[in-house]
C-alpha positions as CSV (number, residue, x, y, z in Angstrom):
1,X,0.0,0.0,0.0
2,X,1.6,3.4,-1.0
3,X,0.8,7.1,0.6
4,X,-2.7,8.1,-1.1
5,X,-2.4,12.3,-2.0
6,X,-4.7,14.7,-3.1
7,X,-4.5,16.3,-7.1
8,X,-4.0,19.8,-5.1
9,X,-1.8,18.6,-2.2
10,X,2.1,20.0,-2.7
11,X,5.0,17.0,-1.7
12,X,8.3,18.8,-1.2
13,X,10.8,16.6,-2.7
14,X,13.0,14.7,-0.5
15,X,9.9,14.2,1.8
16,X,9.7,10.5,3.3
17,X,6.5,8.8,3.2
18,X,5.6,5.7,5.0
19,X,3.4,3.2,3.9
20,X,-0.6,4.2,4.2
21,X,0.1,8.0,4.7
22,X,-3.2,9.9,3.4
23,X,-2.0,14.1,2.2
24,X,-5.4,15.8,1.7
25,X,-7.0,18.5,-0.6
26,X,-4.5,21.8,-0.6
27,X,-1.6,20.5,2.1
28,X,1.8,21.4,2.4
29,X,4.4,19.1,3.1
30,X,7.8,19.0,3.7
31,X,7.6,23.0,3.4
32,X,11.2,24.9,4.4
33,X,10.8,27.6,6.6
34,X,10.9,31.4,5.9
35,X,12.2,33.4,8.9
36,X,12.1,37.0,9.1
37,X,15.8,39.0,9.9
38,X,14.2,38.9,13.9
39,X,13.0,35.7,14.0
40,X,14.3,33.6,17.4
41,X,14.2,30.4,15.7
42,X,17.2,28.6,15.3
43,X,18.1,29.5,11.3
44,X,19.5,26.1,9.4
45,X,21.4,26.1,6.5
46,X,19.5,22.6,5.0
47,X,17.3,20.8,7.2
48,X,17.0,17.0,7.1
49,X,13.4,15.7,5.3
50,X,10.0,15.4,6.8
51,X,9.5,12.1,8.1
52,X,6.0,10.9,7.8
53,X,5.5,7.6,10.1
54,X,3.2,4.4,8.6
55,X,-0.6,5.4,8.5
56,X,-0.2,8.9,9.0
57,X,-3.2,11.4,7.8
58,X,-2.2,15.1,7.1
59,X,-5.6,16.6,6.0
60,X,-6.8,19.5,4.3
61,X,-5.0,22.5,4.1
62,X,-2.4,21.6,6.9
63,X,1.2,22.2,6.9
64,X,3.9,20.1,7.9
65,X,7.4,21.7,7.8
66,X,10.8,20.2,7.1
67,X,13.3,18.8,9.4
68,X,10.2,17.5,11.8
69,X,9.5,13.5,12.3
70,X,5.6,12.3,12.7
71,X,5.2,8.9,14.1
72,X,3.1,6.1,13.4
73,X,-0.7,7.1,13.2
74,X,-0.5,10.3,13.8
75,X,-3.4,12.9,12.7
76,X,-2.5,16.9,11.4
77,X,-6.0,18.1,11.3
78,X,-7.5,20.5,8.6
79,X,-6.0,23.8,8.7
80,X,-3.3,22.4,11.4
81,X,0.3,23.6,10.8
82,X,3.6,21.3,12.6
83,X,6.5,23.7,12.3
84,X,10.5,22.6,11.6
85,X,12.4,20.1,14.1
86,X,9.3,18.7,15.5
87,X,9.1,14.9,16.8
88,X,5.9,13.3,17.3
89,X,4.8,10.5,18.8
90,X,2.7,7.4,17.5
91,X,-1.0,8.4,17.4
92,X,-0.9,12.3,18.2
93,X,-3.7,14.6,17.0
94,X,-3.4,17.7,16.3
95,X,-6.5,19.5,16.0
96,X,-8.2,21.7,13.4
97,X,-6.7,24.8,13.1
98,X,-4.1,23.8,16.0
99,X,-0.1,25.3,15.5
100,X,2.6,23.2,16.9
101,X,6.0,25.6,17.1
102,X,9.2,25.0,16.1
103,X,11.4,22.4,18.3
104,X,8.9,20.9,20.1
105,X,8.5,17.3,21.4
106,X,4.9,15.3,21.4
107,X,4.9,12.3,23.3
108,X,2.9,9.4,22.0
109,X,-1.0,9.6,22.5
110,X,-1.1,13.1,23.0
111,X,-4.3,14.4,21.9
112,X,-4.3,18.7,21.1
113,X,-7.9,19.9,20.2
114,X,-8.8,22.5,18.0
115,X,-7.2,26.0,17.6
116,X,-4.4,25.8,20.4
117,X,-0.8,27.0,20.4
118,X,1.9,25.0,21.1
119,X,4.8,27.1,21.9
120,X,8.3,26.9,20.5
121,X,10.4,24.6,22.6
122,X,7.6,23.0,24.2
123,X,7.5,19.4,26.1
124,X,4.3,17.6,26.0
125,X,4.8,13.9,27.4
126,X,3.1,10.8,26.4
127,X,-0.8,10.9,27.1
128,X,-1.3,14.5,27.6
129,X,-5.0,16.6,26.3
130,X,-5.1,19.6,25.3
131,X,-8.2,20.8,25.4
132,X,-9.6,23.6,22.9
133,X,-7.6,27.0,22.5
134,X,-5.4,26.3,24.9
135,X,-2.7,28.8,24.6
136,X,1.2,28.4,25.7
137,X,3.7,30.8,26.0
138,X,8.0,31.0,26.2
139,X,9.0,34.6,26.5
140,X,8.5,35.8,29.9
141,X,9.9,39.2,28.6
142,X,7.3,39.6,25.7
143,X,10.1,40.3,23.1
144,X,11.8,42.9,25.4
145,X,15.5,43.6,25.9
146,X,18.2,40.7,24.9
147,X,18.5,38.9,27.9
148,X,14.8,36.9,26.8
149,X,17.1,35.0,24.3
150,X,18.3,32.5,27.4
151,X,15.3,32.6,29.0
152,X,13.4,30.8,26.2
153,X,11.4,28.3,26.9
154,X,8.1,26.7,26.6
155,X,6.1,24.7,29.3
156,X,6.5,20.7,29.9
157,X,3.4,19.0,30.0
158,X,3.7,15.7,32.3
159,X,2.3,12.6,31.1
160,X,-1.1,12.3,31.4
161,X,-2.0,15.7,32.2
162,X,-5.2,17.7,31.1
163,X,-5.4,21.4,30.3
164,X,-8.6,22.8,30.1
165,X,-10.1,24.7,27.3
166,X,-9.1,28.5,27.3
167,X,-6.3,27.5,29.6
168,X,-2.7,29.6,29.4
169,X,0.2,27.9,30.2
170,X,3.1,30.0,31.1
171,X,7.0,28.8,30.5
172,X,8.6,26.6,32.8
173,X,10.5,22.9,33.7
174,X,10.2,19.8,35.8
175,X,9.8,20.9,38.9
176,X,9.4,24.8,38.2
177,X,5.8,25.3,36.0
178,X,5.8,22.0,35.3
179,X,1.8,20.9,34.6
180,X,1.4,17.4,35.8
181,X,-2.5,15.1,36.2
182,X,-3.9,15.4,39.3
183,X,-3.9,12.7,41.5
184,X,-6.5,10.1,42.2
185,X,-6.7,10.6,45.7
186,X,-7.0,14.8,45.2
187,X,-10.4,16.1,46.2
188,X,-13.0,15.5,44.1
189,X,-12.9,19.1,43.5
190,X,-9.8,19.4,41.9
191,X,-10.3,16.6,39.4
192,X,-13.4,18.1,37.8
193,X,-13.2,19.8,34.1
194,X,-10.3,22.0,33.3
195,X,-9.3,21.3,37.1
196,X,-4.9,20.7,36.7
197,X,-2.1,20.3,39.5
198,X,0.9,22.6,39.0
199,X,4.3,21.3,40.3
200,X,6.0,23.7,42.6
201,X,8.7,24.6,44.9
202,X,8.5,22.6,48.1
203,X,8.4,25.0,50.1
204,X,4.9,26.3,51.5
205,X,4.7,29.7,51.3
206,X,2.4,32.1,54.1
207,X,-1.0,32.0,52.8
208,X,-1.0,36.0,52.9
209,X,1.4,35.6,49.7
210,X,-1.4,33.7,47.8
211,X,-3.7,36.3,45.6
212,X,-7.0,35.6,45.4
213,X,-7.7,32.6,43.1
214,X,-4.7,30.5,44.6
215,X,-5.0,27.5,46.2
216,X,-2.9,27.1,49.5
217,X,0.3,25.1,48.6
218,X,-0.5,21.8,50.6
219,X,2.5,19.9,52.5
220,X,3.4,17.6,49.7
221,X,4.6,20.8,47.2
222,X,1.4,20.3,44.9
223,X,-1.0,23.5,44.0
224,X,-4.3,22.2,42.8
225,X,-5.5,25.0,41.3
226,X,-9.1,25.1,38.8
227,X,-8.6,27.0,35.9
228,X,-11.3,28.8,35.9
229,X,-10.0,30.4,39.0
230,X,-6.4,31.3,38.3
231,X,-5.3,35.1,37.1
232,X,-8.4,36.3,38.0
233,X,-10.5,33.6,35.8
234,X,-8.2,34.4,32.9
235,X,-7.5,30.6,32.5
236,X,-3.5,31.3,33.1
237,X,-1.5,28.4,34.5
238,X,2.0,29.0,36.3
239,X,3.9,28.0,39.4
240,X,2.8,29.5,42.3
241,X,6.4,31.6,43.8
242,X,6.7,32.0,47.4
């Protein structure tokens, strides 16, 4: 069985295919980048080939850049873009209309809905959801001064974690804006929709530091805090800092 693509669907050359791939109506694959003269991704002379794993669908009008891997299974939706140096996992969806950044890693089983924003040099493990228009961010500094440059970073997403629809998820690392699942013996409150657990320091800080709309850092260094309650119901997810 050979890759099935559309009339209208554009094949850079060079582009690997595995067996069973389906390119819809209007995609793009195996595009090079174009960077602007102040674009922070990392410029490449040549990058390698877009790998295209066994059974593969890349639909309608999505783009796939070069230098980026997709497993086994995996599912670009309509509209749905993978930037360069991406490697995903067997069976991840990305969503209609969803944008997956430059050098970012998807873990096998990852599921991102429709319209959300994967930041550049993002971590999503194995089994994560991402619910609808979930937003992520890496520049703390908002594209001010020089120093953002080594500051750049996007979120890690633990394995099996759920980020609720609308939900902003700030930059950070294991153990420092890390977003990880709640546990099975949190309250019942904490594990309802768009509900996460943020990793943080293990220290407990005075509850006069919390603003309203954070949860008091329990004893084992876990904030369970509902979405819809963070930043002043702005959805924004970050580690708490004493």
């Amino acid at each position: 069985m050979t890759a099935q693509i559309a009339e209208s669907a554009v094949v850079y050359p060079g582009t690997i295919l595995g067996e069973g791939v389906v390119i819809g109506d209007n995609a793009v694959v195996g595009k090079p980048p174009t960077l602007g003269a102040r674009s922070t991704a990392a410029a490449a002379e040549a990058l390698p080939p877009l790998v295209v794993g066994d059974g593969t669908a890349i639909l309608a009008c999505a783009v796939v850049f070069a230098g980026s891997r997709l497993g086994k299974g995996v599912i670009v939706g309509d509209q749905a873009c993978v930037r360069e140096r991406c490697d995903l996992g067997d069976q991840v969806v990305v969503g209609r209309g969803s944008l997956v950044e430059n050098d970012t890693t998807i873990g096998a089983g990852t599921t991102i809905q429709a319209n959300a924003y994967v930041t550049a040099y993002s971590t999503l493990e194995e089994d994560v959801f991402i619910a609808p228009c979930v937003v992520t961010t890496n520049d703390n500094f908002m594209g001010r001064t020089e120093e953002r440059h080594g500051h750049r970073k996007g979120p890690t997403i633990r394995r099996g974690a759920r980020v609720g629809g609308g939900a902003t998820a700030a930059r950070g690392s294991a153990g420092a804006g890390a977003i990880s699942p709640a546990r099975s013996s949190d309250p019942p409150s904490t594990r309802r929709s768009g509900a996460i657990a943020t990793a943080t320091s293990n220290r407990t800080p005075p509850p006069e530091s919390h603003t309203q709309g954070s949860a008091t850092l329990p004893s084992d260094g876990w904030s369970r805090r509902p979405a819809q309650n963070t930043a002043a119901s702005a959805g924004v997810i970050q580690a708490l800092t004493p």
